[in-house]
N, C-alpha and C positions, 0 to 999 in steps of 0.2 A: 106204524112201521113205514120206514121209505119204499118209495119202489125203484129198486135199482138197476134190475134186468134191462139188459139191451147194450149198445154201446155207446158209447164215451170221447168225444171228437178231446183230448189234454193234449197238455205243452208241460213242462217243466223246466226253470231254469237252473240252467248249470254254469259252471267256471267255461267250460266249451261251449257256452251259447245256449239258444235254445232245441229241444230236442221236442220233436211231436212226436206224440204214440192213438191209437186207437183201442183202447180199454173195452174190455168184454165181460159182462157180467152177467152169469145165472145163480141166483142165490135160491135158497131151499135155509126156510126159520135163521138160525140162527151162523148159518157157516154160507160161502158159494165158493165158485171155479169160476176161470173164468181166462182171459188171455189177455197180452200184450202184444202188439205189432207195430211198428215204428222206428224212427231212428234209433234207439236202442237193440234193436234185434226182433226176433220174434220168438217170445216165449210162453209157455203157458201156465197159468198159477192151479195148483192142484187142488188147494187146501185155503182159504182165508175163513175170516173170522165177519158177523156183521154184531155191531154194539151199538143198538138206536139207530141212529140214523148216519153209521159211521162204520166205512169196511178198512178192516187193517189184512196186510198179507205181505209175506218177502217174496222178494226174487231176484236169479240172481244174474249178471250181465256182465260181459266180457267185454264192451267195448265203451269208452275208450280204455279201460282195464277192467280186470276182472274183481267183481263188487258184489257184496250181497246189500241189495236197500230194504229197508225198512220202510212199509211202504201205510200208509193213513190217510183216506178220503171220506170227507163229509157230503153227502147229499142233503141239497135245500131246492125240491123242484126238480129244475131240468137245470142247473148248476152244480157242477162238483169243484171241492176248495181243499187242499190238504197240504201234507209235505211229504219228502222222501229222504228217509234218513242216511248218509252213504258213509257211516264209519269214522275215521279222521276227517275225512271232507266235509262234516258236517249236513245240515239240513239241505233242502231245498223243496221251493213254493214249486206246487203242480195246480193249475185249473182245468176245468174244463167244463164242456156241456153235449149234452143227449144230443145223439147224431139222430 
C-alpha cells in the first residue's frame, strides 16, 4: 500500500488557467479525510475512498462556478498524477508532489 498521509504541494489545469491547491491526506485501510486549500477555495473532503495505490473523492467548489469534480489521484513515491472530472467541462490533468 502507498503512503499517502501528509500533504500535497498540486496544480491542475483548467480553461481558466492553472489553479494551485495544497492537498491533505490522513488515510486509515481503505477510506481517508482529508482537505483542499488553494485557489479553488478551501474545503474539506469528509469521506474518499483509497484503491491500491489510488484515492478517489468529490468535492464540490463554487468558484469560478459552482461544480461538483470527480476527483482520482495516483500515488508513485513522493509524485501524485491524476484527473479531475468537472461535468460537461470535461476532464482535467492534476499533479503534484509531497510537500
Amino acid at each position: 500500500m502507498a503512503d499517502f498521509d501528509g500533504k500535497w504541494n498540486c496544480k491542475i489545469e483548467t480553461p481558466v488557467g492553472e489553479q494551485a491547491f495544497v492537498l491533505t491526506v490522513t488515510s486509515e485501510g481503505d477510506r481517508f479525510t482529508g482537505s483542499v486549500v488553494g485557489d479553488v477555495g478551501s474545503m474539506d473532503i469528509p469521506e474518499g475512498s483509497v484503491d491500491g495505490g489510488t484515492l478517489n473523492w468529490t468535492m464540490q467548489i463554487s468558484k469560478p462556478m459552482p461544480l461538483t469534480l470527480t476527483c482520482q489521484a495516483t500515488i508513485s513515491g513522493d509524485a501524485l498524477a491524476g484527473k479531475f472530472k468537472a461535468g460537461i467541462f470535461g476532464s482535467f490533468a492534476v499533479s503534484g508532489s509531497r510537500a
